[in-house]
C-alpha positions as CSV (number, residue, x, y, z in Angstrom):
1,X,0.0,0.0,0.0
2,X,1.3,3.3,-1.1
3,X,1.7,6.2,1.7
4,X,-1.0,8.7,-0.1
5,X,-3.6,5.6,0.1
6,X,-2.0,4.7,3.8
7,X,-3.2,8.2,4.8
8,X,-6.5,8.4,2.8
9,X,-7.3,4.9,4.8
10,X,-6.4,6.3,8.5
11,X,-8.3,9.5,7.4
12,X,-11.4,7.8,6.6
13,X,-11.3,5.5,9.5
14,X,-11.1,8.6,12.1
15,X,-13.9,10.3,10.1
16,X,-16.3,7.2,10.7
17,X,-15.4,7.1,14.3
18,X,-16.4,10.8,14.7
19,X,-19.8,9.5,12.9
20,X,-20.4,7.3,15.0
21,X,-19.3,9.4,18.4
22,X,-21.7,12.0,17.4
23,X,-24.6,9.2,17.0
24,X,-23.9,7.8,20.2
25,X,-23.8,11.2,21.9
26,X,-26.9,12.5,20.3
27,X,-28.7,8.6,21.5
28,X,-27.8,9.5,25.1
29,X,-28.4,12.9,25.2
30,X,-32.1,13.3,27.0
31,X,-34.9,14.5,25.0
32,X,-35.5,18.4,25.3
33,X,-38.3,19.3,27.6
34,X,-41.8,20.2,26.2
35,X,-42.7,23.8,26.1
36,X,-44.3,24.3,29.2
37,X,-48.2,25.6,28.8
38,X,-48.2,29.1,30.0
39,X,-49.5,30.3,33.7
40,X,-53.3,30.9,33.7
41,X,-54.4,34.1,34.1
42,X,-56.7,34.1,37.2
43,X,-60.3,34.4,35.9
44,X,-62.3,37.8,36.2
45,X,-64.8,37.8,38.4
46,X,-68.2,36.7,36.7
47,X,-71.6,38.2,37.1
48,X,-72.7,34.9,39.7
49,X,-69.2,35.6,41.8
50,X,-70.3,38.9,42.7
51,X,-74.6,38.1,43.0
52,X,-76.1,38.7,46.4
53,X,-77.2,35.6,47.7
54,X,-80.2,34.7,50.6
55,X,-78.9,32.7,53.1
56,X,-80.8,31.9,56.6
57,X,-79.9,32.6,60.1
58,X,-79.5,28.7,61.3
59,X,-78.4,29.1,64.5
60,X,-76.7,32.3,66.7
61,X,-74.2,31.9,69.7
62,X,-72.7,34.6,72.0
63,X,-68.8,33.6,72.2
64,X,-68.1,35.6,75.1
65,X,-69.1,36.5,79.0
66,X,-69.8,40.0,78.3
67,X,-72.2,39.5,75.5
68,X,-70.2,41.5,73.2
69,X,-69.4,39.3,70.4
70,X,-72.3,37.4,68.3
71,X,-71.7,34.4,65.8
72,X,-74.1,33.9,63.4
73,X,-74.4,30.6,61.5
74,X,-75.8,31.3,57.7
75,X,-77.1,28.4,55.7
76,X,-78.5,29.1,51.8
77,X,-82.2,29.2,50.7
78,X,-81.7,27.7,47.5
79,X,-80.0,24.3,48.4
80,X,-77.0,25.3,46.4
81,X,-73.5,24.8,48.3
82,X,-71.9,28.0,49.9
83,X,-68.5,28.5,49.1
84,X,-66.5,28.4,52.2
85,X,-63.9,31.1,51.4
86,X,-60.2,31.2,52.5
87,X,-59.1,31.1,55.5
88,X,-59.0,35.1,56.5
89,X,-62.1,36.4,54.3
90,X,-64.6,38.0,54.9
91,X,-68.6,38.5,53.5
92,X,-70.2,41.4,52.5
93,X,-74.1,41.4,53.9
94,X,-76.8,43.4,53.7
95,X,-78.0,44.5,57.3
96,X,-81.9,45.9,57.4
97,X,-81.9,48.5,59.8
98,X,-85.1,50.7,61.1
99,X,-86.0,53.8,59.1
100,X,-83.7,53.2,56.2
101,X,-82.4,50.8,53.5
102,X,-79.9,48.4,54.4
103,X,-76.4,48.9,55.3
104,X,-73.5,46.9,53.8
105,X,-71.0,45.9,55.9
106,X,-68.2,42.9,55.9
107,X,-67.3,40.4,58.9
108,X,-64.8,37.7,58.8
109,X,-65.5,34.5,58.2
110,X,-64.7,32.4,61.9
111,X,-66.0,28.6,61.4
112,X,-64.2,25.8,59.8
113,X,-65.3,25.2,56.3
114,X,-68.3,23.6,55.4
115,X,-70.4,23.6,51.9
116,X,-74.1,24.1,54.4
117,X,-72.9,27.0,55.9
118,X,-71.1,30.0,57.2
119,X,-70.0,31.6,60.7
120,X,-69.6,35.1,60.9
121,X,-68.8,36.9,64.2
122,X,-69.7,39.9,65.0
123,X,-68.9,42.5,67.7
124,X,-71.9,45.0,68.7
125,X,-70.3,48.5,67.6
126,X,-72.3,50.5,65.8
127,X,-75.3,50.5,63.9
128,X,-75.3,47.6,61.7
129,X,-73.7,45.5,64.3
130,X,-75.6,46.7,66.8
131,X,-78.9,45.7,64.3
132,X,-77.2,42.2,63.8
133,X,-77.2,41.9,67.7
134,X,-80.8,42.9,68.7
135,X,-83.1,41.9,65.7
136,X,-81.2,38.9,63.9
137,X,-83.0,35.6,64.2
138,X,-83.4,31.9,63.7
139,X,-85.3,32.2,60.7
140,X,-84.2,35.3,59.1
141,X,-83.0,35.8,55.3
142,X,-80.5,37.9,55.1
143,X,-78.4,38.7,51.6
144,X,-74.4,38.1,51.2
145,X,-71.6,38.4,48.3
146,X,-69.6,35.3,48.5
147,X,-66.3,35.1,50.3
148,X,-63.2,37.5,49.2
149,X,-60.5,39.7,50.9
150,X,-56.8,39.5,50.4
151,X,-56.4,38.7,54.1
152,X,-55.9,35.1,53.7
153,X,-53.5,32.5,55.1
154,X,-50.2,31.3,53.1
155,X,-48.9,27.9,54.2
156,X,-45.0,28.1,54.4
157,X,-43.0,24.9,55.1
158,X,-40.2,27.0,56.2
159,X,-42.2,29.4,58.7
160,X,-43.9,29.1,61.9
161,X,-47.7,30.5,61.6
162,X,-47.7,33.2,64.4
163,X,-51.0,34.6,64.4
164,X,-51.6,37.5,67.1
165,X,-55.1,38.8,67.4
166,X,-56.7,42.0,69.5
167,X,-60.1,41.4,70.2
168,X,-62.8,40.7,67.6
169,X,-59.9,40.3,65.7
170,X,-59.8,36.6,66.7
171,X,-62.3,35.9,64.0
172,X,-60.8,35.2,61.0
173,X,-57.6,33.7,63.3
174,X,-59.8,31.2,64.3
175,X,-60.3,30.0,60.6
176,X,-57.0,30.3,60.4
177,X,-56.7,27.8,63.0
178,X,-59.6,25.8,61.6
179,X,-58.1,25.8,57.9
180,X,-54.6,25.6,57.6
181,X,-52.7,26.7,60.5
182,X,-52.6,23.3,61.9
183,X,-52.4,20.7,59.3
184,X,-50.2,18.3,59.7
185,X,-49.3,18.8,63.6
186,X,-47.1,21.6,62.7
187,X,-46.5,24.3,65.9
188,X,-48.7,27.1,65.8
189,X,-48.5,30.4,67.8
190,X,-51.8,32.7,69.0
191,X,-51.6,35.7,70.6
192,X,-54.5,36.5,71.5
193,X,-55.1,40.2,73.8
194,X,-58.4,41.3,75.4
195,X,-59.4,43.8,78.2
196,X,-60.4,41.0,80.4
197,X,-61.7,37.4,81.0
198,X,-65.5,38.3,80.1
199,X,-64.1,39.5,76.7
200,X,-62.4,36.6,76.1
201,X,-64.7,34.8,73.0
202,X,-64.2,31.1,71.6
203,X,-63.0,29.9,75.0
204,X,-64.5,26.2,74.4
205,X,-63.6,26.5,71.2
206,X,-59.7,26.8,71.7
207,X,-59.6,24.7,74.2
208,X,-61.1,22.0,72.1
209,X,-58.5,23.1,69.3
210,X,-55.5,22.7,71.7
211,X,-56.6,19.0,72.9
212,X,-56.8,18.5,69.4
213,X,-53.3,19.8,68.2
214,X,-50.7,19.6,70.7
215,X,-47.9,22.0,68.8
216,X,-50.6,24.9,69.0
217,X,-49.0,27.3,71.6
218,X,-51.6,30.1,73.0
219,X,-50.9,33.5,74.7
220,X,-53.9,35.2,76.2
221,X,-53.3,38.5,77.3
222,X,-55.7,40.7,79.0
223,X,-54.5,45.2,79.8
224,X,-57.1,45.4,82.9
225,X,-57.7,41.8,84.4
226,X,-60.2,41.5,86.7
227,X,-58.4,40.0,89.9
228,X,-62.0,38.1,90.6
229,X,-61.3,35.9,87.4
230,X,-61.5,32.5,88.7
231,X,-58.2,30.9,88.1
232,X,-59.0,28.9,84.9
233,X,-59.7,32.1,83.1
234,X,-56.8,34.6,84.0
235,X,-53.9,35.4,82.2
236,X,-50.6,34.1,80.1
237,X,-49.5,37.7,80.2
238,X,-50.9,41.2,81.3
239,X,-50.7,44.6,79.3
240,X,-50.4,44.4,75.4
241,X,-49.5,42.0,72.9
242,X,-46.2,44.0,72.0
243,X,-42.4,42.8,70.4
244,X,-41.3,42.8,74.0
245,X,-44.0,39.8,74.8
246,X,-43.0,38.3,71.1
247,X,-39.2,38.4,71.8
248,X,-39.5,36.6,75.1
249,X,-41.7,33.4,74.1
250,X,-41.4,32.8,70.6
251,X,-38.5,29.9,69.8
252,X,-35.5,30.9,67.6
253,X,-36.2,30.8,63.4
254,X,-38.5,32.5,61.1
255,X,-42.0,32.9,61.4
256,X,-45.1,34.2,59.3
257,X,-47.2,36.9,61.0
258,X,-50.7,37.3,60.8
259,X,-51.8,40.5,62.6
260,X,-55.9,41.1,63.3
261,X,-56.7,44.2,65.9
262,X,-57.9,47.6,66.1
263,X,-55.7,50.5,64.4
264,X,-54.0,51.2,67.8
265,X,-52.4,47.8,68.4
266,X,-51.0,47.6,64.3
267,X,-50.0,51.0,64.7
268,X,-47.7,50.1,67.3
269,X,-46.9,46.7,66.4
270,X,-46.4,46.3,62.7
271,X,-43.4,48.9,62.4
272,X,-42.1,47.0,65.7
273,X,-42.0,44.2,63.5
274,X,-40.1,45.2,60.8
275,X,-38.1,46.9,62.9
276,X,-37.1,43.5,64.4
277,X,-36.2,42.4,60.4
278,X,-39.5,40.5,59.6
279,X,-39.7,40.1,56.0
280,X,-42.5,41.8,54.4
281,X,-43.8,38.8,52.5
282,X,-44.0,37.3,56.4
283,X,-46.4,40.0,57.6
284,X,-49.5,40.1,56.7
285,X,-51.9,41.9,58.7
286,X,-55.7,43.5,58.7
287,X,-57.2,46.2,60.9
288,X,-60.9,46.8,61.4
289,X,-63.0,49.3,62.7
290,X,-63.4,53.2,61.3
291,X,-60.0,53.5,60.9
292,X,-59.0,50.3,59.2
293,X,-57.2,51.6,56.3
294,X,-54.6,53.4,59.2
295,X,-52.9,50.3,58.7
296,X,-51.1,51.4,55.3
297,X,-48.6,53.8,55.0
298,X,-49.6,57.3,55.2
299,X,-50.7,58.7,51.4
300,X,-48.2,61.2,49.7
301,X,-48.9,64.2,48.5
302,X,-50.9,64.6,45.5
303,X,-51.3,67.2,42.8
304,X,-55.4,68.8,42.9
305,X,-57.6,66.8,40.0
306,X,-60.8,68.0,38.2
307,X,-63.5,65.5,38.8
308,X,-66.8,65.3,36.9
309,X,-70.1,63.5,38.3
310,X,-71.4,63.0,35.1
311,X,-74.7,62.3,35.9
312,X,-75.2,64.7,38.4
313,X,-73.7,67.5,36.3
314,X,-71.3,68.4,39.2
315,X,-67.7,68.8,39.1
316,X,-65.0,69.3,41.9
317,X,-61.7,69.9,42.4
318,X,-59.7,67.1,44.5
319,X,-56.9,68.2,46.4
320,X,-56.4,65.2,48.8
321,X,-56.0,63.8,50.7
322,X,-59.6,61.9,51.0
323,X,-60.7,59.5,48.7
324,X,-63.2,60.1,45.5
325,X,-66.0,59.1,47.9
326,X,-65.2,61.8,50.7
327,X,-65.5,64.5,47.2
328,X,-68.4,63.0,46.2
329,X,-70.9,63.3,49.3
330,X,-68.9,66.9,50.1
331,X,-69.9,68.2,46.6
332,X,-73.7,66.6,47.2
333,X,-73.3,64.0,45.2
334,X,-75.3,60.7,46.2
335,X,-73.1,57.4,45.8
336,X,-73.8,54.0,47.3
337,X,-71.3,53.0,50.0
338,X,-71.0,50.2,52.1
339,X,-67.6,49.1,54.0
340,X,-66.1,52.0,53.0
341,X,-62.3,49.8,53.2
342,X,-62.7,48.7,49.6
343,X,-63.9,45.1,50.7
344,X,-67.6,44.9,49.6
345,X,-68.1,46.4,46.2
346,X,-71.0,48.3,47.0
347,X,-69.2,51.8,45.1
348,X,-68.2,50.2,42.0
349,X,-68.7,53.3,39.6
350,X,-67.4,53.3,36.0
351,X,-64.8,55.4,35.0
352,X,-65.6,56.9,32.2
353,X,-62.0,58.7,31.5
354,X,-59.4,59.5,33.7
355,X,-56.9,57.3,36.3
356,X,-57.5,56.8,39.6
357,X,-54.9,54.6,42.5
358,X,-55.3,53.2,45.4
359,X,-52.9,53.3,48.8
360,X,-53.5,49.5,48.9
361,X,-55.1,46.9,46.6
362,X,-58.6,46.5,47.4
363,X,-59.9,43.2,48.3
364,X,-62.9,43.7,45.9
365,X,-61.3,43.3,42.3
366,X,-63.4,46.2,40.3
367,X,-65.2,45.1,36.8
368,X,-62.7,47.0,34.2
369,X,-63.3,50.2,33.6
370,X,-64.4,50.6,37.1
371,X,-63.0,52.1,40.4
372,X,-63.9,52.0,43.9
373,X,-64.6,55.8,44.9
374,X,-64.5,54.9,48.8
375,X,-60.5,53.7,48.4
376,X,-59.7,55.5,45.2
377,X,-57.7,58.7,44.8
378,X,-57.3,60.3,41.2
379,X,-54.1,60.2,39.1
380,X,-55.3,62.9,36.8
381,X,-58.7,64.5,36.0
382,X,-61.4,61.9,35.8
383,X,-65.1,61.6,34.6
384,X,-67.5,59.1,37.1
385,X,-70.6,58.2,36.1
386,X,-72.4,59.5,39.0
């Protein structure tokens, strides 16, 4: 064999093992992954997610000594199943009162799930409450909006569920503690702070839930205990659920706050929190009463807006740092209003130009093209149609 036909041979036989390399490699190489579909858009709302509904007052219960807190147990008219909400929501219901047309209000959501009905709880302060209290009766129909609010609890694997209520704010704890808290023995943490023993609601109740999960760990608090209590009913602690209280009794690692009280108690505790270097996406929190929105950082300052009330042929000027709401009523202009937080819907008014924003997401999703005046602040001049 000559040396050009020597070489031409050798040449050939390294080009066929590269052949067959490739073959091999491309054989054992794993098959590319399918596109993945893309995330689903969460659904809007439909016409049935926001419709009133009748439900029937089933059964009523005072939770506490002092009379002060009222649960009400609401089971549908039409056979249909309820849904049971999230852990943390509240309803919107229409509450007859005498001499006028119902008043819209929202209350927590405080029984475990069930598809034949809902607990609410409610605390006799003002009107509608206080309507709920004296005239609300086995046998009465009464009208919701299913379940919402943003207000909801987030299993973590990696974080301890402390949940730290002050007073009625124990509703949507409980739930909590019904609904997700607790599953699979994992510790718990409640704080829970009250003026006393006879305001102390869903005693039983949490007793029954501690037989029934050992890891749950519970902190009552009272600020003015009576020293008559009987022993069974006083304290863990006296004064105020505060970071000092937190610091001393929670165990080492990271946790998951979820904060329920009047404006006075987040007020204080919430910065104390992130002061201590709680992770925002681990405090979630909810305030109630008048002042309920307190909870959010204060609002900015804002340059002044023309608004027109189409339909009542008004206009004002907006200045901040109220809400589209507050303008309205000052400028005479008659809008519906219920919760007045931007948790029942009850506002909705479409926009017909203009932007409005909002200091915090509102847990009622408006329709598009639609704002909620009683949260809502404009971003430039707007038309409503009101």
């Amino acid at each position: 064999m000559t040396a050009g036909a020597l070489f031409s041979a050798i040449l050939g036989a390294v080009a066929l093992q590269l052949v067959i390399w490739a073959v091999v490699r491309a054989l054992r190489r794993p098959a590319a992954p399918a596109p993945s579909a893309p995330r689903p858009e969460a659904a809007a709302p439909t016409p049935d997610d926001r419709a009133w509904r009748a439900v029937r007052v089933v059964e009523r219960q005072l939770e506490d000594a002092a009379g002060t807190q009222l649960s009400l147990h609401l089971a549908p008219t039409d056979g249909r199943p309820l849904g049971p909400g999230l852990p943390g929501q509240h309803l919107s219901i229409e509450v007859p009162v005498a001499g006028g047309p119902p008043l819209v209000r929202c209350y927590s959501l405080s029984g475990p799930a069930a598809a034949d009905r809902l607990r609410i709880t409610v605390k006799r302060a003002g009107q509608a409450s206080t309507a709920l209290h004296e005239r609300a009766v086995v046998g009465d129909v009464l009208r919701i909006r299913p379940p919402s609010g943003r207000f909801v609890f987030a299993p973590d694997p990696g974080a301890t569920p402390v949940l730290v209520a002050g007073g009625v704010g124990i509703t949507p704890l409980i739930k909590m503690l019904h609904n997700g808290a607790l599953e699979g023995g994992r510790p718990a943490h409640l704080y829970y702070g009250v003026r006393d023993h006879q305001e102390l609601a869903f005693r039983a109740e949490l007793a029954a839930l501690r037989r029934a999960h050992p890891a749950l760990r519970l902190t009552v608090v009272y600020s003015r205990p009576d020293p008559a209590a009987p022993p069974e009913l006083r304290p863990d602690a006296v004064g105020h659920v505060d970071l000092d209280l937190l610091r001393r009794t929670l165990p080492a690692g990271r946790h998951r706050f979820y904060v329920c009280g009047p404006p006075a108690m987040m007020a204080a505790l919430l910065p104390a929190l992130r002061a201590w270097g709680v992770a925002e996406d681990d405090l979630r929190a909810e305030a109630f009463g008048p002042a309920a929105p307190s909870a959010a950082p204060a609002p900015t300052a804002a340059a002044p807006q023309l608004v027109q009330f189409v339909r009542s042929g008004r206009q004002a000027q907006w200045t901040g740092p109220g809400t589209l709401l507050e303008l309205a009523e000052a400028a005479g202009v008659g809008m519906d209003s219920g919760c007045r937080a931007g948790s029942c819907g009850t506002c909705e008014v479409r926009l017909r130009s203009g932007a409005v924003s909002y200091l915090t997401p509102p847990d009622w999703a408006p329709s598009p093209g639609a704002c909620l005046p009683c949260v809502a602040r404009p971003t430039s001049a707007v038309e409503l149609d009101a």
